[in-house]
Biopython code that builds the backbone (N, CA, C, O; Angstrom):
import numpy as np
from Bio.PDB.StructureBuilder import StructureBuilder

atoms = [
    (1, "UNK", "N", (16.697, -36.279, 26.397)),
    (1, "UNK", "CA", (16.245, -36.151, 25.021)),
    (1, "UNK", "C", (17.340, -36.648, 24.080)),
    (1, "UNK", "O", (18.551, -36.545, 24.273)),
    (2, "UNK", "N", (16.720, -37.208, 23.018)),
    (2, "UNK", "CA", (17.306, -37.580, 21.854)),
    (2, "UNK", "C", (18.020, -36.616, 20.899)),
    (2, "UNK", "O", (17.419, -35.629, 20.474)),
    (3, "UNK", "N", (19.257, -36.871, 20.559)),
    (3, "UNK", "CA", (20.010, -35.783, 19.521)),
    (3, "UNK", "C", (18.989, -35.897, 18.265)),
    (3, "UNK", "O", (18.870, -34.803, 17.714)),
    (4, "UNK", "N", (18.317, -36.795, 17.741)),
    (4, "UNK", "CA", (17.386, -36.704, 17.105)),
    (4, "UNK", "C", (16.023, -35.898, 17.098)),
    (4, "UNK", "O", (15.488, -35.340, 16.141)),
    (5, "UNK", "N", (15.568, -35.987, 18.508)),
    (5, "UNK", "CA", (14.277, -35.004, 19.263)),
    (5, "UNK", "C", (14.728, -33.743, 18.880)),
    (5, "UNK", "O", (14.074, -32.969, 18.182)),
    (6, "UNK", "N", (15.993, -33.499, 19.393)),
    (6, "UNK", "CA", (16.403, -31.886, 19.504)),
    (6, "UNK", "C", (16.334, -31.199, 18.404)),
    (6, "UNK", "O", (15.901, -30.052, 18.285)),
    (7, "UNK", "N", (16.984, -32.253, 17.155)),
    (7, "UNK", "CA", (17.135, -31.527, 15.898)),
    (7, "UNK", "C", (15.516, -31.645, 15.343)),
    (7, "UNK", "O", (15.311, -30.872, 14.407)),
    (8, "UNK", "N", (14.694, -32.213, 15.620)),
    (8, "UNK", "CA", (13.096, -32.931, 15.175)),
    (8, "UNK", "C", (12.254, -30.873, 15.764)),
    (8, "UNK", "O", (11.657, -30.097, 15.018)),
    (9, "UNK", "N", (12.497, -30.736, 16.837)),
    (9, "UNK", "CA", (12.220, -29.462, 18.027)),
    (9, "UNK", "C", (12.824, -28.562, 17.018)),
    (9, "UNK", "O", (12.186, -27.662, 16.471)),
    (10, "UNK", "N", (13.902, -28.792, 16.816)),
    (10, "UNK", "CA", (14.800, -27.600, 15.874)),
    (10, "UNK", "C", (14.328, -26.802, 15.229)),
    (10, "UNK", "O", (14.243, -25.575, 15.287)),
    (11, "UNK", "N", (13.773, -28.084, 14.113)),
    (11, "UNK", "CA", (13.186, -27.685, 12.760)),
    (11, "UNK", "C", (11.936, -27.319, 13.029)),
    (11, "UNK", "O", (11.529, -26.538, 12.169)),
    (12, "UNK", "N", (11.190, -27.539, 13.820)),
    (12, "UNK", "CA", (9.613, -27.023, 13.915)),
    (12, "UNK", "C", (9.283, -25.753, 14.656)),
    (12, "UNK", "O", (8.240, -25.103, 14.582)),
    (13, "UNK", "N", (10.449, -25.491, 15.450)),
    (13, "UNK", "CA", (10.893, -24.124, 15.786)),
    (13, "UNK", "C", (11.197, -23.188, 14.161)),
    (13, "UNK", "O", (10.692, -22.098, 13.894)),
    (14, "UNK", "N", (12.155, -23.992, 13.247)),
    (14, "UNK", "CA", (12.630, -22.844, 11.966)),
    (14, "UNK", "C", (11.188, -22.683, 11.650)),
    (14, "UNK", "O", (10.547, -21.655, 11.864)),
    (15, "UNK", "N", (10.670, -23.911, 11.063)),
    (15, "UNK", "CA", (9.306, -23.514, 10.426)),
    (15, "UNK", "C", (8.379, -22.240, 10.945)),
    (15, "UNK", "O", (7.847, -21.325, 10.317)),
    (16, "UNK", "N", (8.418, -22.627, 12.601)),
    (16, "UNK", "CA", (7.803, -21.253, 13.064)),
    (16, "UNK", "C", (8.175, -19.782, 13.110)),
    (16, "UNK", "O", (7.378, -18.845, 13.061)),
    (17, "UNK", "N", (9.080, -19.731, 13.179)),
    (17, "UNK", "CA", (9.659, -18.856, 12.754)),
    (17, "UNK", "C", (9.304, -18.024, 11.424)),
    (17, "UNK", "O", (9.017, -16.844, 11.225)),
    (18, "UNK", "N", (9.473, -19.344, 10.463)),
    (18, "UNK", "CA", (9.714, -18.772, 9.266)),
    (18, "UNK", "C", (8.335, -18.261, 8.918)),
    (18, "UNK", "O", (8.184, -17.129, 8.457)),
    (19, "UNK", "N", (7.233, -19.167, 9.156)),
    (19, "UNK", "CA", (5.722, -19.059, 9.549)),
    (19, "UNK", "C", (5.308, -17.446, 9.700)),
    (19, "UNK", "O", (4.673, -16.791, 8.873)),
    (20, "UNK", "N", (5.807, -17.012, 10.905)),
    (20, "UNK", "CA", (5.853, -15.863, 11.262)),
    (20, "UNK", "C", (6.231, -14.442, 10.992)),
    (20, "UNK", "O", (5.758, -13.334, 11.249)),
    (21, "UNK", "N", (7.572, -15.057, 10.193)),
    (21, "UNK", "CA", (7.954, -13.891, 8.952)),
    (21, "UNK", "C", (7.130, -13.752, 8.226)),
    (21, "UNK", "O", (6.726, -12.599, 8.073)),
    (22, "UNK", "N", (6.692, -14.517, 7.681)),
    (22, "UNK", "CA", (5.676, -14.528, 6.250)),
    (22, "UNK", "C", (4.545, -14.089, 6.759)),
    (22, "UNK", "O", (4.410, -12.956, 6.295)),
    (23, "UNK", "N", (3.757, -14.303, 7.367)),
    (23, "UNK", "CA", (2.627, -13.281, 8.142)),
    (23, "UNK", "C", (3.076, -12.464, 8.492)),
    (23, "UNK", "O", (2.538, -11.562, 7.849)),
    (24, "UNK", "N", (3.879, -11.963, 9.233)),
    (24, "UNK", "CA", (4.285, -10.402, 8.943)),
    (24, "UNK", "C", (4.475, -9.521, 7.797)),
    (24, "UNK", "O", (4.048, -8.404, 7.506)),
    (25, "UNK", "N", (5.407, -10.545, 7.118)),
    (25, "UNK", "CA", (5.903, -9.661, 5.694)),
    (25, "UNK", "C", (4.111, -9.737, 4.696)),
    (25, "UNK", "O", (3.872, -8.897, 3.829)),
    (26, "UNK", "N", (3.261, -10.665, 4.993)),
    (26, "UNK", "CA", (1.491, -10.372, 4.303)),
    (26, "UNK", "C", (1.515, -9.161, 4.800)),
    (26, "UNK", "O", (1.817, -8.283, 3.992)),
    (27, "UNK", "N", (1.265, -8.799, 6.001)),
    (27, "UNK", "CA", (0.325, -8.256, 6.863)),
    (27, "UNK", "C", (1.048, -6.517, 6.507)),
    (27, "UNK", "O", (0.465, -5.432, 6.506)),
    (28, "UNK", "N", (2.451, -6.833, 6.242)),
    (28, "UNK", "CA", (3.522, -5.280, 5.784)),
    (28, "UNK", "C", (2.421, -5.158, 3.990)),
    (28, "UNK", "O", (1.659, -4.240, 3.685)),
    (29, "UNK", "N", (2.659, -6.067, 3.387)),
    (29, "UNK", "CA", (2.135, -5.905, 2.137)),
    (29, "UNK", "C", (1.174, -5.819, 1.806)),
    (29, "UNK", "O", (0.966, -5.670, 0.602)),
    (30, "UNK", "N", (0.300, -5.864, 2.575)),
    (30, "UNK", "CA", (-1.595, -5.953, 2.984)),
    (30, "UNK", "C", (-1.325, -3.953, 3.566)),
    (30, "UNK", "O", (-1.644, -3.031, 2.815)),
    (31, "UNK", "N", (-0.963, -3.817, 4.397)),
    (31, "UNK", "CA", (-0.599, -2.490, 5.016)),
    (31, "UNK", "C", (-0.427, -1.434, 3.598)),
    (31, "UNK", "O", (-1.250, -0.553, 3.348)),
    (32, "UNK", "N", (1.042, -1.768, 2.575)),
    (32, "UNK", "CA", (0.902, -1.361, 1.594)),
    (32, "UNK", "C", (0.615, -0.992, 0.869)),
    (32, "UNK", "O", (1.011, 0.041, 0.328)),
    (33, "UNK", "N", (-0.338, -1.820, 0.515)),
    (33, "UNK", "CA", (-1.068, -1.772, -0.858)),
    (33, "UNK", "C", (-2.126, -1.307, -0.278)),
    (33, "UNK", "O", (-2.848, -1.624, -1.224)),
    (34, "UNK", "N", (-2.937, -0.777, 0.535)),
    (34, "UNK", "CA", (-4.093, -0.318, 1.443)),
    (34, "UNK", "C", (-3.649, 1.377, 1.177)),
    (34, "UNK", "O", (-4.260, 2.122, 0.411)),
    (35, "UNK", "N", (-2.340, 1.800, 2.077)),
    (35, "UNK", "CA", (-1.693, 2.683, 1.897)),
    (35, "UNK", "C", (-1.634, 3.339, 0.397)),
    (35, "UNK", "O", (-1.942, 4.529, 0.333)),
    (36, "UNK", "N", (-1.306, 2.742, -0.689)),
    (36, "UNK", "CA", (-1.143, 2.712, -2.036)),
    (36, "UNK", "C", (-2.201, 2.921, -3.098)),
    (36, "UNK", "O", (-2.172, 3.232, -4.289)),
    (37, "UNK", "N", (-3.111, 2.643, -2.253)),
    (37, "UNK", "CA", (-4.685, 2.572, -2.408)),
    (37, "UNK", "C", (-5.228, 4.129, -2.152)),
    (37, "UNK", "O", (-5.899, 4.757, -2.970)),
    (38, "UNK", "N", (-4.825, 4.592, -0.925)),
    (38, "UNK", "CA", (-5.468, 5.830, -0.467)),
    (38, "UNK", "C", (-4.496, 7.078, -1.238)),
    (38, "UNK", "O", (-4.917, 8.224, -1.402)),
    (39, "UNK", "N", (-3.197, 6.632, -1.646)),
    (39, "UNK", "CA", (-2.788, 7.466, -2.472)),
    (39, "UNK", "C", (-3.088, 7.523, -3.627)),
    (39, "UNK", "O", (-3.369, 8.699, -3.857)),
    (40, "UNK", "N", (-3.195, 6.931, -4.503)),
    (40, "UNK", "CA", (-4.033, 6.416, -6.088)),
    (40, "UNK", "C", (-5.369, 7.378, -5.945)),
    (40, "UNK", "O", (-5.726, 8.182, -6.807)),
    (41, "UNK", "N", (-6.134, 7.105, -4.504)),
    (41, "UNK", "CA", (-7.944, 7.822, -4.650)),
    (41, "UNK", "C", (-6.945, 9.373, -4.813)),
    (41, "UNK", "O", (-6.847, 10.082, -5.814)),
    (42, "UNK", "N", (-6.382, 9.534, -3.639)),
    (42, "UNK", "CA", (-6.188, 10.927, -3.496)),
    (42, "UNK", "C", (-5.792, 11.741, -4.585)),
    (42, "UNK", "O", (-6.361, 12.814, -4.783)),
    (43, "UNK", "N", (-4.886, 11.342, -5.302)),
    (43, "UNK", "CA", (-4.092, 11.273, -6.643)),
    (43, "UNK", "C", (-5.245, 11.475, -7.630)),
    (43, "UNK", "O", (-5.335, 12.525, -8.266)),
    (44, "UNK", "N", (-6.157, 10.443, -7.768)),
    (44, "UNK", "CA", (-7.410, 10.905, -8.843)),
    (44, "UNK", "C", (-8.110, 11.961, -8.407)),
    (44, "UNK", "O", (-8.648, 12.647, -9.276)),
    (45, "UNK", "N", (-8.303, 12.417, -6.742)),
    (45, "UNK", "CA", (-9.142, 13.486, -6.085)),
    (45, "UNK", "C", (-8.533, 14.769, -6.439)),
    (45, "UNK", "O", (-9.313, 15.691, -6.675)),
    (46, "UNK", "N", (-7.029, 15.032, -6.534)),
    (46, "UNK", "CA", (-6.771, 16.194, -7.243)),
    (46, "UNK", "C", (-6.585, 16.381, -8.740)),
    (46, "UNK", "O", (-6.550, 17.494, -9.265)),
    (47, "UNK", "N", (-6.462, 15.173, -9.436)),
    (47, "UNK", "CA", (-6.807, 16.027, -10.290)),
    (47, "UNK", "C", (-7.658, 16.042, -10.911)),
    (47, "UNK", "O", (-7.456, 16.369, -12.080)),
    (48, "UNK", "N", (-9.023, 15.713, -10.509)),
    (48, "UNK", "CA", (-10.627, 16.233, -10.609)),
    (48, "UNK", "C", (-10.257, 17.454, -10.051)),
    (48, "UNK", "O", (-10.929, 18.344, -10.573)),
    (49, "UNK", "N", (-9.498, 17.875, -9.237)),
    (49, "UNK", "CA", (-9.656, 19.574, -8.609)),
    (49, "UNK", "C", (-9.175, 20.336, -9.618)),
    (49, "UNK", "O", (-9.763, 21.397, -9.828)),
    (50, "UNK", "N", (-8.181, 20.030, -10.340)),
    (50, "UNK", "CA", (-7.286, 20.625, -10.738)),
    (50, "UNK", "C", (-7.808, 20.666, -12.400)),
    (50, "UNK", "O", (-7.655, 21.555, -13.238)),
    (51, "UNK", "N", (-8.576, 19.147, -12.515)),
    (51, "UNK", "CA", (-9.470, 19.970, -14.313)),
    (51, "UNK", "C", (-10.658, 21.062, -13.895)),
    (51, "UNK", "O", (-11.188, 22.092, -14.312)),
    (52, "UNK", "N", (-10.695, 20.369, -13.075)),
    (52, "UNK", "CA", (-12.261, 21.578, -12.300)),
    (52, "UNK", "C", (-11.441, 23.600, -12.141)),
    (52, "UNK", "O", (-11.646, 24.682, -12.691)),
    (53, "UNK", "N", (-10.698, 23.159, -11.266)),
    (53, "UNK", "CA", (-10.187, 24.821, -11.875)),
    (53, "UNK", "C", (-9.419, 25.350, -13.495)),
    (53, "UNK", "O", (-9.279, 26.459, -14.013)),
    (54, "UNK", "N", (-9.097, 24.160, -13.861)),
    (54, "UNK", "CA", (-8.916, 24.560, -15.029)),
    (54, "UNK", "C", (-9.664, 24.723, -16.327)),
    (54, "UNK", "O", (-9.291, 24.998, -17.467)),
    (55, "UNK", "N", (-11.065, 24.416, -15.686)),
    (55, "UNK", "CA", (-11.637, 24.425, -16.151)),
    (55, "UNK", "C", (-12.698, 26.359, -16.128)),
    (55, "UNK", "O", (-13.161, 26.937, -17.111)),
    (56, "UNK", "N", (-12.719, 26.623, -15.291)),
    (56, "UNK", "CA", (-13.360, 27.842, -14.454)),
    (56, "UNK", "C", (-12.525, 28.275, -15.036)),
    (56, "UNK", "O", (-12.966, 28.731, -16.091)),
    (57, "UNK", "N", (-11.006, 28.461, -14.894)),
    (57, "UNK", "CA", (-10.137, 29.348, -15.674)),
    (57, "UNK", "C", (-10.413, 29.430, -16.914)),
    (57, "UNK", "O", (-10.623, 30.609, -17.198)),
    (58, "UNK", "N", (-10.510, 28.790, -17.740)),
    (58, "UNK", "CA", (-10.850, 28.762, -19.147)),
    (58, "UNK", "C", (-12.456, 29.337, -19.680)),
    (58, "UNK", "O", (-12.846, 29.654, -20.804)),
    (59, "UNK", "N", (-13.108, 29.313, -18.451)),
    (59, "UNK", "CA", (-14.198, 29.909, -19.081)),
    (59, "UNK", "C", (-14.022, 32.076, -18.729)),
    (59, "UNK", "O", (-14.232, 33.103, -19.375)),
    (60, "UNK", "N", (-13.591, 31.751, -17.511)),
    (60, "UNK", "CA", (-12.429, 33.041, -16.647)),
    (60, "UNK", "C", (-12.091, 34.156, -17.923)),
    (60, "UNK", "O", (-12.524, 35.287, -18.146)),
    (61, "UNK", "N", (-10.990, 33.175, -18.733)),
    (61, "UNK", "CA", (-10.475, 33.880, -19.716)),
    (61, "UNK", "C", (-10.819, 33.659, -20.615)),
    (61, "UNK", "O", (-9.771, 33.363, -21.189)),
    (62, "UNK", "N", (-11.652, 33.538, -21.380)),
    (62, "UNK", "CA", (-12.697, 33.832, -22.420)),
    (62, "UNK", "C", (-13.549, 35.091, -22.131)),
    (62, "UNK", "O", (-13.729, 36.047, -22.886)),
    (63, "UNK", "N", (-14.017, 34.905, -20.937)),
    (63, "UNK", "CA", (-15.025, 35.927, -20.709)),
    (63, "UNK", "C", (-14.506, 37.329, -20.882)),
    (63, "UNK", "O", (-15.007, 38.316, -21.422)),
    (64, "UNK", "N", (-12.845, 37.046, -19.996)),
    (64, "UNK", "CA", (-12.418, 38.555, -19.947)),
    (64, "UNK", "C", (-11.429, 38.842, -20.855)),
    (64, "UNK", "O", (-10.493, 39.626, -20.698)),
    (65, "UNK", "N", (-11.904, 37.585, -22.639)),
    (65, "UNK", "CA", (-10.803, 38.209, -23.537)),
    (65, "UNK", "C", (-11.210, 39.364, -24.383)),
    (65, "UNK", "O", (-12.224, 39.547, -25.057)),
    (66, "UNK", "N", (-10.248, 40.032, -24.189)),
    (66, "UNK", "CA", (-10.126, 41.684, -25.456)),
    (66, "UNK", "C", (-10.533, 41.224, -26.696)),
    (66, "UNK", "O", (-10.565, 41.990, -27.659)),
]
sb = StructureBuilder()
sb.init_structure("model")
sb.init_model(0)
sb.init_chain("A")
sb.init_seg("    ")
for serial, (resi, resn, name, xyz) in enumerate(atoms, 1):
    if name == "N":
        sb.init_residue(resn, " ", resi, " ")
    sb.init_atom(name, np.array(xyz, "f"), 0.0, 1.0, " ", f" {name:<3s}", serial, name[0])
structure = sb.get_structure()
C-alpha cells in the first residue's frame, strides 16, 4: 500500500468515527429530552394535585371557620 492509501484509509476511518460520536451524542440528546419530557408531564401532574388539595383545603376552612 501507498503512504497515500494509508493516509486516504486514515481519514475515512476519522470520519467514521466521528460519524459515530455524533449518533451517539443524537441518540444521548434524543434520550434527554424524552427524559425531560416525562419530568415537565410529571411536574404539571403535581401540581394539578397540589391546586386540587388546595383547593379542598380552602373550602375545609371556610366551612369550619368560627
Amino acid at each position: 500500500m501507498r503512504e497515500s492509501d494509508l493516509l486516504c484509509a486514515a481519514s475515512h476511518l476519522s470520519n467514521a468515527a466521528d460519524n459515530l460520536r455524533a449518533i451517539g451524542l443524537c441518540s444521548l440528546a434524543d434520550e434527554i429530552e424524552a427524559f425531560i419530557a416525562l419530568l415537565d408531564a410529571e411536574i404539571a401532574r403535581l401540581k394539578g394535585a397540589i391546586s386540587s388539595k388546595q383547593g379542598s383545603r380552602n373550602v375545609a376552612d371556610q366551612f369550619f371557620k368560627k
